[in-house]
Kinemage of the C-alpha trace (Angstrom):
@kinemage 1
@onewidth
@group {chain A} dominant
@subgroup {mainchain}
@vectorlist {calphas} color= white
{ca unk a 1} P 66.156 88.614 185.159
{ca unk a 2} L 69.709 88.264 183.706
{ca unk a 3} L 68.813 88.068 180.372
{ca unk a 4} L 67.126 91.413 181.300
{ca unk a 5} L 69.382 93.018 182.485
{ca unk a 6} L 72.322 91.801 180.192
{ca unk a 7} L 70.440 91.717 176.654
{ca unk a 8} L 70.799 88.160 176.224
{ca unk a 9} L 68.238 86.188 174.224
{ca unk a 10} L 65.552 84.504 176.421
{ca unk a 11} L 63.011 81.918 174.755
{ca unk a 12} L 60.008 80.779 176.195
{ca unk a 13} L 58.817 77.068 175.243
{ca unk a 14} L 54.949 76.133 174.662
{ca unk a 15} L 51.868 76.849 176.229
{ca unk a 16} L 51.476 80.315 174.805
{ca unk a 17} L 54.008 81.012 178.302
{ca unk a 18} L 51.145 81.238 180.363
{ca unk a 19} L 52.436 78.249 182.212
{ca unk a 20} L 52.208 78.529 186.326
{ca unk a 21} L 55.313 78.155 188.936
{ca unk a 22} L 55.834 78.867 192.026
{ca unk a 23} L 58.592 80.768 193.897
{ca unk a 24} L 59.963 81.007 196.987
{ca unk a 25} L 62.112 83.516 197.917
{ca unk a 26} L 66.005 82.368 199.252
{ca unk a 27} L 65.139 83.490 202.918
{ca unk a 28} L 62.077 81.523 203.283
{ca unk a 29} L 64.204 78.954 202.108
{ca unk a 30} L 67.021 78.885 204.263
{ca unk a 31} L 64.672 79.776 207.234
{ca unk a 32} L 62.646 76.588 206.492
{ca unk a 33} L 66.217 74.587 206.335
{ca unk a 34} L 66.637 76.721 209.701
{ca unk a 35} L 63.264 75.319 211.319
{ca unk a 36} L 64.535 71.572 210.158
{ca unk a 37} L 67.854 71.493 211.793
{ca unk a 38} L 66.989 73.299 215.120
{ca unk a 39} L 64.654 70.078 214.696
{ca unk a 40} L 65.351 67.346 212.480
{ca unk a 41} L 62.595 64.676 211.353
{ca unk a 42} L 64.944 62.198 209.999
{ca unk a 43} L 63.677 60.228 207.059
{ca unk a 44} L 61.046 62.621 206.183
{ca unk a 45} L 60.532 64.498 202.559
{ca unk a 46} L 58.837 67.267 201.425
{ca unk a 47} L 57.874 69.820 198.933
{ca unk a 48} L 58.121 73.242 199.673
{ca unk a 49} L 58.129 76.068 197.469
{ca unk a 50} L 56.012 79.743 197.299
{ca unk a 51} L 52.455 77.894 196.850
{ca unk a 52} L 49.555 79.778 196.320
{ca unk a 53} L 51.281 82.494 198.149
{ca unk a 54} L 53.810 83.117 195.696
{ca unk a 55} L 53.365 81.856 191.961
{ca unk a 56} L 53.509 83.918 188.383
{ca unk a 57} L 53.615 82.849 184.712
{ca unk a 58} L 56.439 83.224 182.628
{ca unk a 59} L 54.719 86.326 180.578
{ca unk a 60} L 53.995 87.457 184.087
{ca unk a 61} L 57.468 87.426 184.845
{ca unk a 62} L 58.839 88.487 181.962
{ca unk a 63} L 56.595 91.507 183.012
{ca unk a 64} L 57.850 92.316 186.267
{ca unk a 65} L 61.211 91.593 185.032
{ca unk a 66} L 60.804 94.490 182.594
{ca unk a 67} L 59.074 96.671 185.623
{ca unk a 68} L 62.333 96.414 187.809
{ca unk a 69} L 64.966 96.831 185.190
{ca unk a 70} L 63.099 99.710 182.891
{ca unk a 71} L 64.582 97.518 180.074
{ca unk a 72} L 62.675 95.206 177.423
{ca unk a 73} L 63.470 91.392 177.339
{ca unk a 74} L 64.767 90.490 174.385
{ca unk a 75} L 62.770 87.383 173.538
{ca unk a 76} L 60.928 84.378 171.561
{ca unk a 77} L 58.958 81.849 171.519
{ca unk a 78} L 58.691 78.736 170.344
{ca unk a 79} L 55.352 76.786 169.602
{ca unk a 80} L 56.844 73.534 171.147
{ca unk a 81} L 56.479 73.033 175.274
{ca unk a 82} L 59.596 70.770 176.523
{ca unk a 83} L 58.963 67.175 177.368
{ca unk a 84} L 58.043 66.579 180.362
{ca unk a 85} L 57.203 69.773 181.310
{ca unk a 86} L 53.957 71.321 182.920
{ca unk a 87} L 51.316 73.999 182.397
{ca unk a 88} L 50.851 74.262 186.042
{ca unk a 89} L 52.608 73.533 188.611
{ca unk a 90} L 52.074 75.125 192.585
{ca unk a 91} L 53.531 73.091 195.447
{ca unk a 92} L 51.988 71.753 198.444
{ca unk a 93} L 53.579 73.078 201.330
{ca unk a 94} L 51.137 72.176 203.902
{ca unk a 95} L 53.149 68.957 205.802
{ca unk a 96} L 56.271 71.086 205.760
{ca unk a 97} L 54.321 73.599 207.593
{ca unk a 98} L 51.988 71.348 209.910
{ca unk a 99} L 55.043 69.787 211.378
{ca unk a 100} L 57.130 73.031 211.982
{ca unk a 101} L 54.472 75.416 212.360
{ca unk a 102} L 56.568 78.587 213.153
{ca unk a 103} L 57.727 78.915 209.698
{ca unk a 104} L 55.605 81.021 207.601
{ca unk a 105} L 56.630 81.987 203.823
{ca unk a 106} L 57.059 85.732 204.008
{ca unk a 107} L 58.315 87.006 200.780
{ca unk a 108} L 55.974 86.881 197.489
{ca unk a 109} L 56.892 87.559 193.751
């Protein structure tokens, strides 16, 4: 978005920039951090992020990016993917939620 918005080059590495992530919005966020301190489970980890419920590619993105500013990104790509990094990737945030079941991810893309 604020390469959108401000012109700047953006460049988008491997996999054609179809690759998936996830996103979850800063309030779901904080309210899950909320959920965890009005009841701490000391020791425990997990992954949370927007899942299935809220996930894009990087064209996708560059897409609605575009959408919500009326401006085009300026942009590249190169061929090469970083190391290390993956096509796909949607977290699991099913323990998060089976242990503090009022919190519900509410905002999508």
């Amino acid at each position: 978005m604020k390469c959108t918005t401000t012109g700047n080059h953006f460049r988008v590495y491997g996999y054609k920039g179809k690759q998936v992530r996830d996103n979850i919005h800063s309030f779901d966020l904080v309210n899950g951090f909320y959920h965890f301190y009005k009841s701490p489970r000391l020791g425990e980890v997990y992954n949370i992020g927007g899942s299935r419920f809220s996930n894009c590619s990087i064209l996708e993105a560059i897409k609605i990016c575009e959408e919500i500013t009326g401006k085009k990104l300026n942009w590249s790509y190169e061929e090469s993917n970083r190391s290390g990094d993956h096509i796909w990737w949607i977290s699991d945030g099913n323990k998060f939620k089976s242990q503090y079941p009022k919190w519900s991810l509410n905002h999508t893309i």
